[in-house]
Short mmCIF file of the C-alpha atoms (twelve columns), coordinates in Angstrom:
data_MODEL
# 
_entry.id   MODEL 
# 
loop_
_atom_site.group_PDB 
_atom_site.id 
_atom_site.type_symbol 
_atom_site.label_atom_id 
_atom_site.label_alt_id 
_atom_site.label_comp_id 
_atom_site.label_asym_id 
_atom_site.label_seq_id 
_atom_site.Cartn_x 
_atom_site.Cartn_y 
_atom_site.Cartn_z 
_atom_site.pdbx_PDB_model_num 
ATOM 1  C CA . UNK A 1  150.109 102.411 209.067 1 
ATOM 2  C CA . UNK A 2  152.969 104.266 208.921 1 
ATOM 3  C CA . UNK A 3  153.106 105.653 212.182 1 
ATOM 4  C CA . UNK A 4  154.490 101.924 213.681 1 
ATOM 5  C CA . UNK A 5  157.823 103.452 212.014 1 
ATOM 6  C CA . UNK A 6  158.343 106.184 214.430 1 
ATOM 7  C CA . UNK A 7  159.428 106.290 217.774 1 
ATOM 8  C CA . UNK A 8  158.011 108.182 221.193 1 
ATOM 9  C CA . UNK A 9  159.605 111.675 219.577 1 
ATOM 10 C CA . UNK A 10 157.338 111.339 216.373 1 
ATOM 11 C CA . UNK A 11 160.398 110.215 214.486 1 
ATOM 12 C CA . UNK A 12 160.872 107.892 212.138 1 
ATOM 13 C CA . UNK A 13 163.163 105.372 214.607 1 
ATOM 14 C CA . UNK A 14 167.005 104.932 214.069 1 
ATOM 15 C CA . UNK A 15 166.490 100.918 214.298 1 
ATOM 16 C CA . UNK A 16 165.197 101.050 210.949 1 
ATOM 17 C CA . UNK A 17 168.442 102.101 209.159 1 
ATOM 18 C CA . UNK A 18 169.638 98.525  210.171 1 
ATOM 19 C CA . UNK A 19 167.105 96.835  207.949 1 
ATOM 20 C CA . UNK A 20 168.194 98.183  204.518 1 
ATOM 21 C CA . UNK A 21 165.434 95.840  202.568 1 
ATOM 22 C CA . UNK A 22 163.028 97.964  204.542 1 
ATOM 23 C CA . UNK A 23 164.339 101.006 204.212 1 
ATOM 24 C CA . UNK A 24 164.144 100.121 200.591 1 
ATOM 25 C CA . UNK A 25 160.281 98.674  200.848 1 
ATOM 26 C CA . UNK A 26 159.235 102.816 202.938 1 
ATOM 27 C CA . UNK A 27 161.328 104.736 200.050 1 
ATOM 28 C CA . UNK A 28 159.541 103.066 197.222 1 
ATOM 29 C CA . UNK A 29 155.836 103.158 199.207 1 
ATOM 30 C CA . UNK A 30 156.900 106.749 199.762 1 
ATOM 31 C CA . UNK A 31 156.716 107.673 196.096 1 
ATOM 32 C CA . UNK A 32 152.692 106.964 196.394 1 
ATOM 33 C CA . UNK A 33 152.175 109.685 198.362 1 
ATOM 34 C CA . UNK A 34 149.250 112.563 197.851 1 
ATOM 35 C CA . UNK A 35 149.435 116.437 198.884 1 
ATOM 36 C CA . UNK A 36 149.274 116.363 202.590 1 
ATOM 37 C CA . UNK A 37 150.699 113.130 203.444 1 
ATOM 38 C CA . UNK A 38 153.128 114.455 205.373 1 
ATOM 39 C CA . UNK A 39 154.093 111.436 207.269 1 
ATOM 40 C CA . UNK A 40 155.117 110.059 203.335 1 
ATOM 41 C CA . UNK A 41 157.242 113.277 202.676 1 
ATOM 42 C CA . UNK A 42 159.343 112.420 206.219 1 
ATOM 43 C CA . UNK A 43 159.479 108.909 205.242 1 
ATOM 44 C CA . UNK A 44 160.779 109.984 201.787 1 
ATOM 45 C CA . UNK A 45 163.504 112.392 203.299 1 
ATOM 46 C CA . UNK A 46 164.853 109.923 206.170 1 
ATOM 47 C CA . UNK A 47 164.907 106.703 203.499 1 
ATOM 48 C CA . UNK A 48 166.673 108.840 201.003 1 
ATOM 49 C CA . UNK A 49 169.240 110.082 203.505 1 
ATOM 50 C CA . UNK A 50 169.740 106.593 204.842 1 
ATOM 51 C CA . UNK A 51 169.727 105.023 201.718 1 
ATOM 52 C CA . UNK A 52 172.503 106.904 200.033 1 
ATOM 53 C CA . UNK A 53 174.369 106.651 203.285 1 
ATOM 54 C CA . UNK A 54 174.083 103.180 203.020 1 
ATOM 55 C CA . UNK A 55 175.524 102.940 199.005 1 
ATOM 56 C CA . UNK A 56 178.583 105.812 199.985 1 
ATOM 57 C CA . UNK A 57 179.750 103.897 202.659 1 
ATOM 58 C CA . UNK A 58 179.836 100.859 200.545 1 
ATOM 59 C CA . UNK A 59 177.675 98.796  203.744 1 
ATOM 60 C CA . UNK A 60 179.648 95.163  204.711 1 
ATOM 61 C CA . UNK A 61 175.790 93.986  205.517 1 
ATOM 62 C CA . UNK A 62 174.686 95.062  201.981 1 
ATOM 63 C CA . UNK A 63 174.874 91.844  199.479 1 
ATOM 64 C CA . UNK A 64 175.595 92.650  195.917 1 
ATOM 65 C CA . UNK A 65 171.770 92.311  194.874 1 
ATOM 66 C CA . UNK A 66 170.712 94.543  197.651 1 
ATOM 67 C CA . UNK A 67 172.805 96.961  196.687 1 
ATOM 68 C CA . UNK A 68 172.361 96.950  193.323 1 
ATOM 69 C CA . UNK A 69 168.553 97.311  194.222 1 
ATOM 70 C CA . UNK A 70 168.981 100.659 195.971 1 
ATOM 71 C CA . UNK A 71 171.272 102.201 193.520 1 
ATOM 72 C CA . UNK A 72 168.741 101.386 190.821 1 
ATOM 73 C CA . UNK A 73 165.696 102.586 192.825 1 
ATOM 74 C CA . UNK A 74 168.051 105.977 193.817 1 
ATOM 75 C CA . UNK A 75 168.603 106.042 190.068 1 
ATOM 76 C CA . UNK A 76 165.430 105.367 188.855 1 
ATOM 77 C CA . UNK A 77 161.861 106.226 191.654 1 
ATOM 78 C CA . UNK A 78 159.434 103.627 191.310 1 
ATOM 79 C CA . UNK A 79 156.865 106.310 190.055 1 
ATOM 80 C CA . UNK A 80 158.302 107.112 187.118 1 
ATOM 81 C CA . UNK A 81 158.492 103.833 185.783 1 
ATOM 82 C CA . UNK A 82 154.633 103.755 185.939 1 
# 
């Protein structure tokens, strides 16, 4: 399912980074993984590093919910709360 996400290299595609309620959706689906999901891990890393990137540049495209979202789920994995 999750290989849709990646692009001809095997990585997870740049396009993505514009759709921050997506990029929200992989990181939280991410914390489901199992040993030797690897394609889960990658999706982990490349959310996280997005994510933050996202919340320190203080994104124009972000609305106040959205980023309230992401700083709570940086904050707070979904995993933990179950």
């Amino acid at each position: 399912i999750f290989e849709k996400f990646k692009d001809n290299k095997g990585e997870f595609s740049e396009s993505l980074v514009e759709d921050v309620r997506g990029l929200l959706n992989l990181y939280e689906a991410s914390h489901f993984r199992v040993h030797g999901e690897d394609i889960l891990e990658e999706a982990l890393s490349f959310t996280v590093q997005h994510l933050k990137s996202a919340v320190e540049h203080d994104d124009p495209n972000l609305s106040p919910t959205l980023l309230a979202e992401v700083k709570r789920a940086l904050e707070h994995c979904l995993r933990k709360g179950l």
